[in-house]
DRENPA-245019 format. One line per field, with one value per residue: residue number from 1; residue in one letter; x, y, z of N, C-alpha, C, O in turn. Coordinates in Angstrom, 3 decimals, always signed. Atoms other than C-alpha are relative to their C-alpha. Example, Ala and Ser with C-alpha at 12.3 -4.5 7.8 and 13.67 -1.06 7.14 Angstrom:
# residues 2
nr = [1 2]
rest = [a s]
n.u = [+0.890 -0.820]
n.v = [-1.190 -1.190]
n.w = [+0.000 -0.060]
ca.u = [+12.300 +13.670]
ca.v = [-4.500 -1.060]
ca.w = [+7.800 +7.140]
c.u = [+0.900 -0.770]
c.v = [+1.200 +1.090]
c.w = [+0.000 +0.730]
o.u = [+1.936 -0.261]
o.v = [+1.181 +2.198]
o.w = [+0.665 +0.899]
This chain:
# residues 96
nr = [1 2 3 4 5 6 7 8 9 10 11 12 13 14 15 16 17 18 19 20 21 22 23 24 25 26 27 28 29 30 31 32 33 34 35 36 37 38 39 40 41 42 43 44 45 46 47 48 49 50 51 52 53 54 55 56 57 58 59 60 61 62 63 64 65 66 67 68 69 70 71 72 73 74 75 76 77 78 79 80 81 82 83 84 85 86 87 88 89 90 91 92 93 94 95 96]
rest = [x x x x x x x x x x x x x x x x x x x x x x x x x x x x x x x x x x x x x x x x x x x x x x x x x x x x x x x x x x x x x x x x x x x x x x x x x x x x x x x x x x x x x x x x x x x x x x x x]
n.u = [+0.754 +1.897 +0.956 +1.074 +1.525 +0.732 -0.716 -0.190 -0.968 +0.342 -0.715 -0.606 +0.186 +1.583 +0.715 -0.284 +0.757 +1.258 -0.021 +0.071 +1.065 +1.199 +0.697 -0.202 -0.357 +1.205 +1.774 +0.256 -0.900 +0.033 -0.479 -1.221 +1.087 +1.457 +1.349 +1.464 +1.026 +0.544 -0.323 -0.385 +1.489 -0.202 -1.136 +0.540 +0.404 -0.667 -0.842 +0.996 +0.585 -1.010 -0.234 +1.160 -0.354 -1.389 +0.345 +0.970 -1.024 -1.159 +0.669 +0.440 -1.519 -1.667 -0.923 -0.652 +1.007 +0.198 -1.130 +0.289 +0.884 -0.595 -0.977 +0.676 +0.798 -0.913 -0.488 +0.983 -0.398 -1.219 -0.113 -1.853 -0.705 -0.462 +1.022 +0.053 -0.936 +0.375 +1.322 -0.053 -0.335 +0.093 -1.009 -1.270 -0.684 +0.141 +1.207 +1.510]
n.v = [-0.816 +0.143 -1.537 +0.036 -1.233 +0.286 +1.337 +0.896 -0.568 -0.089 +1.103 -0.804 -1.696 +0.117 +0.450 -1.140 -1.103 +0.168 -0.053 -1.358 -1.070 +0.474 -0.250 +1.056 -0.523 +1.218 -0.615 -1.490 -0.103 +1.781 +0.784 +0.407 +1.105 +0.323 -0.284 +0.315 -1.541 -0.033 -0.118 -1.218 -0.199 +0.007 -1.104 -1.328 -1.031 -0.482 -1.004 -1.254 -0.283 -0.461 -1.007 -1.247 -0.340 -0.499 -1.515 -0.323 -0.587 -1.004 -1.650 -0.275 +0.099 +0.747 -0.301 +0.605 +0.805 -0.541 +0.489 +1.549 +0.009 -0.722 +0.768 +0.652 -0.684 -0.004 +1.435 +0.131 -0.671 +0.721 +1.552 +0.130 +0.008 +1.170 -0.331 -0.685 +0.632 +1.066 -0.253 -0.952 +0.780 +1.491 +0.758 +0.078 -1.637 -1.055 -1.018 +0.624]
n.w = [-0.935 +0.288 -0.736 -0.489 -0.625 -0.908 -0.396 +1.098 +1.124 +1.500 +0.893 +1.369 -0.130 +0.073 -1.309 -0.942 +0.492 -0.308 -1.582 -0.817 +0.188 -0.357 +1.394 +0.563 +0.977 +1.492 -0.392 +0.261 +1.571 +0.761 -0.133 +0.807 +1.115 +0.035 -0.794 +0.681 -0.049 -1.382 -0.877 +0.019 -0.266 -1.773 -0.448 -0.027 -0.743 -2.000 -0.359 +0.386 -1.975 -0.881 +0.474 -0.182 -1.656 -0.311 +0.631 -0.919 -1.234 +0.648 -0.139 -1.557 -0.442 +0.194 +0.099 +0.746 +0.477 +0.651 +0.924 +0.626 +0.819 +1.747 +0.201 +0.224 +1.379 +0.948 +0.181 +1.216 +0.724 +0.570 +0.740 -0.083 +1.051 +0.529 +0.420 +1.340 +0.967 +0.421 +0.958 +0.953 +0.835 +0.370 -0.300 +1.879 -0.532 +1.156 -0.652 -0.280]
ca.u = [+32.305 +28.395 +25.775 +23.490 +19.805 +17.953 +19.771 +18.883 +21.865 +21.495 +23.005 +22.796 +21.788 +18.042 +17.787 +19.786 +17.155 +14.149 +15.385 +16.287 +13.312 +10.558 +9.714 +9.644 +11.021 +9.389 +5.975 +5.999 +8.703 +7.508 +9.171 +12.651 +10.340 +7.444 +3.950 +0.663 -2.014 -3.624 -0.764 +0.240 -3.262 -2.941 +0.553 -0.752 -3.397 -1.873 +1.162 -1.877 -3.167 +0.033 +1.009 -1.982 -1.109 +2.297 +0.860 -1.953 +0.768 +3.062 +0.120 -0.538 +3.117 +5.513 +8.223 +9.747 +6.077 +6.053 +9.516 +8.688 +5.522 +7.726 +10.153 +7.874 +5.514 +8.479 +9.456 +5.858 +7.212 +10.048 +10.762 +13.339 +15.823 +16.069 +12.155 +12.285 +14.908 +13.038 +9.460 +11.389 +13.426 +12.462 +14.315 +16.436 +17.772 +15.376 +13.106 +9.781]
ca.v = [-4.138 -4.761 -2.263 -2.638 -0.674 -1.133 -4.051 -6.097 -6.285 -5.352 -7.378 -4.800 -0.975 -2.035 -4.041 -1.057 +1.482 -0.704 -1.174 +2.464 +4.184 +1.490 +1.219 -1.730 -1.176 -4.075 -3.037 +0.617 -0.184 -4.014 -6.951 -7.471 -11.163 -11.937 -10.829 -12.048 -9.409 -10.459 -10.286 -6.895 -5.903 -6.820 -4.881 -2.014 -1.334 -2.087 +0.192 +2.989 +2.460 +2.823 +5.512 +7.534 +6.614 +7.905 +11.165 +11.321 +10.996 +13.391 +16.293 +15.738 +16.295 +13.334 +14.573 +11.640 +10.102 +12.676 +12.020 +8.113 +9.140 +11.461 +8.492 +5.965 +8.048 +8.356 +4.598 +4.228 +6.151 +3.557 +0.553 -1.666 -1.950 -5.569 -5.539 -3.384 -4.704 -7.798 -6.391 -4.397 -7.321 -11.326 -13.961 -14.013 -10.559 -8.727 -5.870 -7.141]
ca.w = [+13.585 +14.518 +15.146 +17.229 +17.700 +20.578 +21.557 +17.999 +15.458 +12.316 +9.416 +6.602 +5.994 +5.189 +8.412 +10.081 +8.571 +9.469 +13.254 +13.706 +12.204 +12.978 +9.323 +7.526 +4.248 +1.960 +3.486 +1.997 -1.501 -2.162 -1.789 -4.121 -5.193 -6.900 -5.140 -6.086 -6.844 -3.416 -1.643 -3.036 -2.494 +1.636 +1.845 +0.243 +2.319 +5.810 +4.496 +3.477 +7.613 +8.876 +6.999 +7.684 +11.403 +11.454 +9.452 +12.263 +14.876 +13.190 +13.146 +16.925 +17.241 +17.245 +15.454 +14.741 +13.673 +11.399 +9.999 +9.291 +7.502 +4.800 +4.994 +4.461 +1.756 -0.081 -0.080 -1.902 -4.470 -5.283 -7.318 -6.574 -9.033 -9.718 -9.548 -12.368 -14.650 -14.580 -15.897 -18.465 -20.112 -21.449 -20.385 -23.916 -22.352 -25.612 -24.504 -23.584]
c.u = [-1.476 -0.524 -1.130 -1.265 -1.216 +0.146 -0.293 +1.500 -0.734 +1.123 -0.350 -1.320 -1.567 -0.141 +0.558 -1.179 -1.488 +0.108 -0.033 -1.503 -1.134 -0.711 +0.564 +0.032 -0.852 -1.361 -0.133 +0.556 -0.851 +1.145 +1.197 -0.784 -1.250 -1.338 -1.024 -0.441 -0.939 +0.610 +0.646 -1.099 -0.208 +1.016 -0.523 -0.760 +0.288 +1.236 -0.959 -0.961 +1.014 +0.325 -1.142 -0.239 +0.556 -0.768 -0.976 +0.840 +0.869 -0.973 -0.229 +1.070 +1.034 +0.462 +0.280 -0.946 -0.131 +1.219 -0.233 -0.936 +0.498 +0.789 -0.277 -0.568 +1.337 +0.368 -1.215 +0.651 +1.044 -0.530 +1.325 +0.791 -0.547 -1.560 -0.715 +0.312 -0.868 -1.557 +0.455 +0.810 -0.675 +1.509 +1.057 +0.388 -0.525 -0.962 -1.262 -0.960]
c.v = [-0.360 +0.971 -0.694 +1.185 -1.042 -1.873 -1.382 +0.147 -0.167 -0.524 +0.810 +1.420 -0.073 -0.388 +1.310 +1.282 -0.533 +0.373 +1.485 +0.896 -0.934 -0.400 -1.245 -0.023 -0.879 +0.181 +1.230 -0.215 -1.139 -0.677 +0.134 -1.349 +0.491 +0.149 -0.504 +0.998 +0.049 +0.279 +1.255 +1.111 +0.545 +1.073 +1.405 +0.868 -0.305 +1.136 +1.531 -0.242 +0.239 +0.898 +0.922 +0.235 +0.406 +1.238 +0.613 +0.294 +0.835 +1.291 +0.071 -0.026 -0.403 +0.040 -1.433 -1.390 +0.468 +0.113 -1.484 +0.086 +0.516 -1.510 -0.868 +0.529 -0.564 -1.324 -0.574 +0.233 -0.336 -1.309 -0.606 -0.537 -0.626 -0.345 +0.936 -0.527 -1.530 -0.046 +0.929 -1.302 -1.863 -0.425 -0.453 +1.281 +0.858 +0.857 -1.021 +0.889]
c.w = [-0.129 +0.431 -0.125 -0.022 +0.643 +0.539 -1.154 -1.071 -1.650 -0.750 -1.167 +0.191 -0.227 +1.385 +1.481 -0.160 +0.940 +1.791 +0.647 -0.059 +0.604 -1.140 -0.612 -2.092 -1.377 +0.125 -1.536 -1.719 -0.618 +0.224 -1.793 -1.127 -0.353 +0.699 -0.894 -0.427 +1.444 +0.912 -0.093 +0.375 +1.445 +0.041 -0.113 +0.677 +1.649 -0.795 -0.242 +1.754 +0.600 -0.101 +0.200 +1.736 +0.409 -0.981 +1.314 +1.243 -0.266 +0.310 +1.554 +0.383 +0.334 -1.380 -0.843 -0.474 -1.682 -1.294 -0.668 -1.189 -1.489 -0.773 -0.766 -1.491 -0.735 -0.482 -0.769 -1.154 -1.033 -0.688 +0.575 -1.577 -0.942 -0.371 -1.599 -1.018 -0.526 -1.091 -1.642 -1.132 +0.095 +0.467 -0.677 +0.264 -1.623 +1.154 -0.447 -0.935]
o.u = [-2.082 -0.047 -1.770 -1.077 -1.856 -0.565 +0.149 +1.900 -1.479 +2.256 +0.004 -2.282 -2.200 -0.814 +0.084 -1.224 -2.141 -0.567 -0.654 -2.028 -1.783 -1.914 +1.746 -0.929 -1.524 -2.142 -0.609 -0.124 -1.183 +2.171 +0.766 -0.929 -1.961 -1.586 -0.979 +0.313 -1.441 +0.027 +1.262 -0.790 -0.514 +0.636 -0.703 -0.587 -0.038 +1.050 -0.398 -1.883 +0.827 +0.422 -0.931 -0.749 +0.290 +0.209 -0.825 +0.799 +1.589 -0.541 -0.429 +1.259 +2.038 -0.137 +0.000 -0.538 -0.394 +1.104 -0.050 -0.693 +0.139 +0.762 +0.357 -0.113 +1.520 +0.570 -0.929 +1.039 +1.381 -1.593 +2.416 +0.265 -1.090 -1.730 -1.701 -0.566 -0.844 -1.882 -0.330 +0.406 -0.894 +2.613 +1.975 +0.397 +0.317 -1.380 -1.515 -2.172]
o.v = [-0.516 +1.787 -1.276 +2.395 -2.013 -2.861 -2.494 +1.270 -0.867 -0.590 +0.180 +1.560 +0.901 +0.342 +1.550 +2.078 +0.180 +1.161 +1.883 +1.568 -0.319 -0.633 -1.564 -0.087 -0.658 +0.071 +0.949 +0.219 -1.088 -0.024 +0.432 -1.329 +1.349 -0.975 -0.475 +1.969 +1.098 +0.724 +1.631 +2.243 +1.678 +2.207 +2.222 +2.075 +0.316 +2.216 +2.591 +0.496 +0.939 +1.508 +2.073 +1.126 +0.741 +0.491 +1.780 +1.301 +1.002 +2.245 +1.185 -0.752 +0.222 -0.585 -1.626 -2.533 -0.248 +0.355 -1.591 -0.515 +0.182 -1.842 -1.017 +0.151 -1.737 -1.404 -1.419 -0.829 +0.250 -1.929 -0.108 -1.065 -0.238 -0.683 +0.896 -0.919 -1.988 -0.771 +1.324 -1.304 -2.359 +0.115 -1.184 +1.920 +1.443 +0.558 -1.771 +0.674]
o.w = [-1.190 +1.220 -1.001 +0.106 +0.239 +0.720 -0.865 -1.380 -2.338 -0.273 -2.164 +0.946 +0.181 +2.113 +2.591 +0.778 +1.703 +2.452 +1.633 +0.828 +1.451 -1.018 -0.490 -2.858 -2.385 -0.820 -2.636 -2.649 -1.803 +0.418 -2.907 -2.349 +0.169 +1.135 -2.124 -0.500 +1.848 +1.901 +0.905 +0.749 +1.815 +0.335 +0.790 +0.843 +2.661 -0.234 +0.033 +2.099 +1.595 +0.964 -0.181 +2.415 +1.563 -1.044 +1.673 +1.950 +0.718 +0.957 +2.038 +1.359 +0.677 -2.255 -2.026 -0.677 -2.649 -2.495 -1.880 -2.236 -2.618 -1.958 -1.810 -2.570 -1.058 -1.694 -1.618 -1.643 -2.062 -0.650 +0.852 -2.558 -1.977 -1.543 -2.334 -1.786 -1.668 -2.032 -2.504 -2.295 +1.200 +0.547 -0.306 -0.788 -2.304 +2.272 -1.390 -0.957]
């Protein structure tokens, strides 16, 4: 079965999430790879303008501007896993 939104298909539950909501999920969490400090730098603050755009359109009453912005915030708020796992152990699988 495929699922479509807005006539793109989506090819897994992230790219189904980004298409439906509008929200670009590696923006707001980080990227799964490696980032620079410059290029985490850039992301950060376009996802800190967008997010303060979708909060701005959320108080002047879109609804579902105002849903992206919690959505979003919240996706700050994360790590990804595998991102994790990797700053927490050496490559000899000891604690770092």
């Amino acid at each position: 079965m495929r699922t479509f939104v807005a006539g793109q298909e989506a090819y897994g539950e992230a790219e189904f999430a980004e298409l439906a909501l509008g929200i670009d999920i590696d923006l707001f969490r980080g990227p799964l790879h490696e980032e620079t400090d410059i290029e985490r730098a850039a992301r950060e603050d376009a996802a800190r303008d967008i997010l303060a755009d979708l909060v701005a359109m959320g108080a002047d009453g879109d609804e579902v501007a105002g849903w992206d912005a919690l959505y979003a915030d919240a996706l700050t708020h994360t790590v990804p896993f595998l991102r994790a796992a990797r700053g927490q152990y050496s490559g000899a699988g000891e604690a770092a």
